[in-house]
VOSE-128260 format. One record per residue (C-alpha): y, z, x. Coordinates in steps of 0.001 Angstrom, whole numbers, plus 500000, padded with zeros to 6 digits. Each point is the difference from the previous one (the first is absolute). Example, Ala and Ser with C-alpha at 12.3 -4.5 7.8 and 13.67 -1.06 7.14 Angstrom:
VOSE-128260
495500507800512300 503440499340501370 
END
This chain:
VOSE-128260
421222445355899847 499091503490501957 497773500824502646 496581499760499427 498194502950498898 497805501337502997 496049499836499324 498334502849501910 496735499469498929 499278495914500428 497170498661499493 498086499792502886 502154501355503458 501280497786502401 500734501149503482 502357497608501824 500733496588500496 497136498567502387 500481496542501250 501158496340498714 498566496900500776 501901497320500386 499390495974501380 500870498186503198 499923496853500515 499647500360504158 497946503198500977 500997499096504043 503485500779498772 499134502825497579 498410501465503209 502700499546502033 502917501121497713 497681502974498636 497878501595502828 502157498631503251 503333500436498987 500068502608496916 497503501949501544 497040500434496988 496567500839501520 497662497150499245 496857501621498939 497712496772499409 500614496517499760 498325497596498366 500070496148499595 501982500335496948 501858503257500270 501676502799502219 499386503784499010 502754501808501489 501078503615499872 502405503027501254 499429502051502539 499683503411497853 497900497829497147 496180500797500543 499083497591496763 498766496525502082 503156498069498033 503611500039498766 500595496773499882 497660497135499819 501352496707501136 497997496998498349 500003496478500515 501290497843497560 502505496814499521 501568502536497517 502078502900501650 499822501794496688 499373503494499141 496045500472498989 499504503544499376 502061503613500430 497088503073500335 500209503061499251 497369502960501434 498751502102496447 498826503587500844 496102499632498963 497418497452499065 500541501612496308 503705499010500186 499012496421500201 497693499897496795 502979501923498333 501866496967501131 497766497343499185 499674501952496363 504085500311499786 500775496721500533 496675498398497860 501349502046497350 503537498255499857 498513496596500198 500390499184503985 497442497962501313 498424502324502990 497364498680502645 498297501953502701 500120497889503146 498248500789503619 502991499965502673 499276500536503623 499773502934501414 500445501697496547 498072501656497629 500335499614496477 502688498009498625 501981499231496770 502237497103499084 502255499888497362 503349498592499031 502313502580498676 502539498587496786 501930498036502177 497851498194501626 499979501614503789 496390500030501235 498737503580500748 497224501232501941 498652503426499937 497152501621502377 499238503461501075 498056499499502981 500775497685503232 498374500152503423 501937502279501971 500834500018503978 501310501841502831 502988501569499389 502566498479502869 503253502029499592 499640501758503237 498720496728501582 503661499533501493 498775497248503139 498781498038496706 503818499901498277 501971497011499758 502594498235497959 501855502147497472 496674502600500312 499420499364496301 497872503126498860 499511499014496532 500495498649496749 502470502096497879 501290497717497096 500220496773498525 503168498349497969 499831497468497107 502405498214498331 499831500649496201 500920497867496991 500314503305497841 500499503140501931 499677501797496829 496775498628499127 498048499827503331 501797503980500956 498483501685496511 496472498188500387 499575501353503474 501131503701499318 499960500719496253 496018498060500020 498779500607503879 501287502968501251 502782498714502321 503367502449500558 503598498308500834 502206501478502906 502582497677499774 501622497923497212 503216497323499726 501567500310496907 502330497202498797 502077503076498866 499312502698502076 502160502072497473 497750498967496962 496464501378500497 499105497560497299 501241496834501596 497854497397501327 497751500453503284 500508497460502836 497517501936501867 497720502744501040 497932501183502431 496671501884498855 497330502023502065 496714501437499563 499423501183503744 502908502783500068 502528497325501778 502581498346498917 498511496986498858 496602498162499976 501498496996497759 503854499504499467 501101497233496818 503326498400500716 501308497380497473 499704496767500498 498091496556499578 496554501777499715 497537500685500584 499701499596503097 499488501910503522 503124501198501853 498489501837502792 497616502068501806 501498503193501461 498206501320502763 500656503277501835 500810500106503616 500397503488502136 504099499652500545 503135498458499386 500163499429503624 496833498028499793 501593497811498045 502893499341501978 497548499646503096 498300497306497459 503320498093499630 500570499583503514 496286498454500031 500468497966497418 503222498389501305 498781499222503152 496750498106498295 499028496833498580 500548501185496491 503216501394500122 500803497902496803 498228502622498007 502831502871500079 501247499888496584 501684503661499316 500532503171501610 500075501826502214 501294502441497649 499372503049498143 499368500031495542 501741501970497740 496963500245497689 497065501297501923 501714501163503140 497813497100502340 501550498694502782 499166496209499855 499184496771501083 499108496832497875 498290496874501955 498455496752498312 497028498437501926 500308496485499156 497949499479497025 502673501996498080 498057503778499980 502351502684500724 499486503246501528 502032503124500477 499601502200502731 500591503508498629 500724503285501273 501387503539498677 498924500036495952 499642503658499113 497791501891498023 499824499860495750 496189501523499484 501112503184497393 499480498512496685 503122500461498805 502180498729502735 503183498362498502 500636496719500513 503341498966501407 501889497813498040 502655497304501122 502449497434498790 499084496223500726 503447499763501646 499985503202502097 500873498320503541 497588502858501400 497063499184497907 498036497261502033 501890500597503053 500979503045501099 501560498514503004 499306496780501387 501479496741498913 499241498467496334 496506498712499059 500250496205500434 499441497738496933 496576498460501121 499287504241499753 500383499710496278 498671496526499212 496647499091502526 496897502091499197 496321498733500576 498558498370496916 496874501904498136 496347498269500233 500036497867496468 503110501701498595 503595497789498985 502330502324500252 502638500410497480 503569500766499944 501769503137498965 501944500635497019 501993503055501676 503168498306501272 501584501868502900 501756499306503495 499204502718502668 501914499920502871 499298496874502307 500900499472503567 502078496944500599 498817496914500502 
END
């Protein structure tokens, strides 16, 4: 099947991923997993939501915590570089037969909703309220000092598919890609991370039962914050949300953690990704069975890794046709 050809020139420009939305049942716990023990800044809350952010983020969210009896995914954002970028968007999409809607969000200006051809809702803004910038507000650290969003991960139905939409039609550039064949270029892609912000990823598609929402990665200053972390998690009331890592990926170069709050949302705290911003920066290529690959070292990725993801807003997921068996840690 290839690699997708690279689109310099998309139709409108987006920057970087922005922020997701996603529901909570219980906002008392949201606040206390989220703001007491991961650390997030809580920038407002409201009656029905918490708008929390990193401490290098000056936009007044990164991830906006709603409630709702459905912990489902409602929306992934992403910041557009100009006002004109979001008619270009509104146009693009019209053009191609998605149903768009401009919607007032808080503490945003203009925004656009659409559902790309899969069916994941999509929101795209240029301009949000912005505050103080906190990274040298050190007393004001806590938790695993997230600083900000970096990435998201969703499990994809057809890699293929979903991988050439975003960078042959929007602009996107993979860094990293799993080939069932690693020694057949051609051979079917189990997944890829793609960027527009000069890292290595602002969305990665693995296969699976999609889609649906795998993580968020957010970026914290250290590995050793994220050892510090573990020792704070163990000793807490939610030490049942380790799930994988410590450890250190093959693909990407991040040192990692994966936790689960108890609605089922997963997040990865990430450090040590490395630049990709020249145009024509490579992508690395690697063989679904390279032991490597999704850990560098580190113990296997347990199965609940490869199965659990966080469901999409009005989406049924579907299952993938690709049939393969990376390497599982033992049950």
């Amino acid at each position: 099947m290839g690699i997708p050809t690279l689109n310099h020139t998309p139709p409108f420009n987006i920057v970087r991923i922005s922020h997701l939305e996603w529901g909570m049942s219980d906002l008392g716990y949201a606040k206390e997993f989220y703001v007491d023990l991961l650390g997030y800044i809580l920038e407002e809350e409201t009656s029905h939501a918490l708008y929390l952010r990193g401490m290098e983020e000056v936009n007044h969210h990164s991830l906006v915590l709603t409630k709702s009896d459905d912990p489902s995914v409602q929306r992934i954002a992403f910041k557009v570089a100009s006002e004109d970028d979001l008619d270009k968007a509104e146009g693009y999409f019209s053009e191609r037969g998605n149903e768009t809607t401009w919607v007032e969000k808080y503490a945003q200006g203009r925004t656009l909703h659409v559902n790309d051809p899969f069916g994941m809702p999509l929101e795209f803004y240029y301009e949000m309220e912005h505050r103080p910038l906190l990274l040298q507000k050190y007393t004001l650290y806590s938790g695993a000092k997230i600083q900000r969003i970096d990435h998201i991960n969703v499990f994809s139905h057809d890699v293929q598919s979903m991988v050439g939409y975003y960078v042959s039609e929007l602009g996107f550039r993979p860094t990293e890609i799993t080939l069932s064949d690693v020694d057949d270029t051609d051979s079917d892609m189990w997944a890829v991370w793609v960027h527009r912000k000069g890292g290595v990823h602002d969305i990665a598609f693995t296969n699976g039962l999609g889609p649906r929402m795998h993580h968020i990665g957010v970026y914290v200053p250290t590995a050793t914050d994220i050892i510090d972390f573990c020792d704070r998690l163990a000793s807490s009331q939610h030490k049942y949300a380790f799930e994988r890592g410590p450890g250190r990926h093959g693909i990407s170069n991040a040192f990692f953690l994966y936790i689960l709050d108890k609605e089922g949302h997963r997040v990865e705290l990430f450090a040590s990704d490395y630049m990709t911003v020249d145009p024509d920066h490579p992508p690395r290529l690697w063989g679904l069975q390279d032991p490597q690959r999704q850990t560098l070292w580190g113990t296997p990725a347990p199965r609940s890794w490869f199965e659990e993801g966080s469901l999409f807003a009005g989406l049924e997921p579907k299952h993938s046709d690709l049939i393969g068996q990376p390497i599982v840690a033992p049950d």
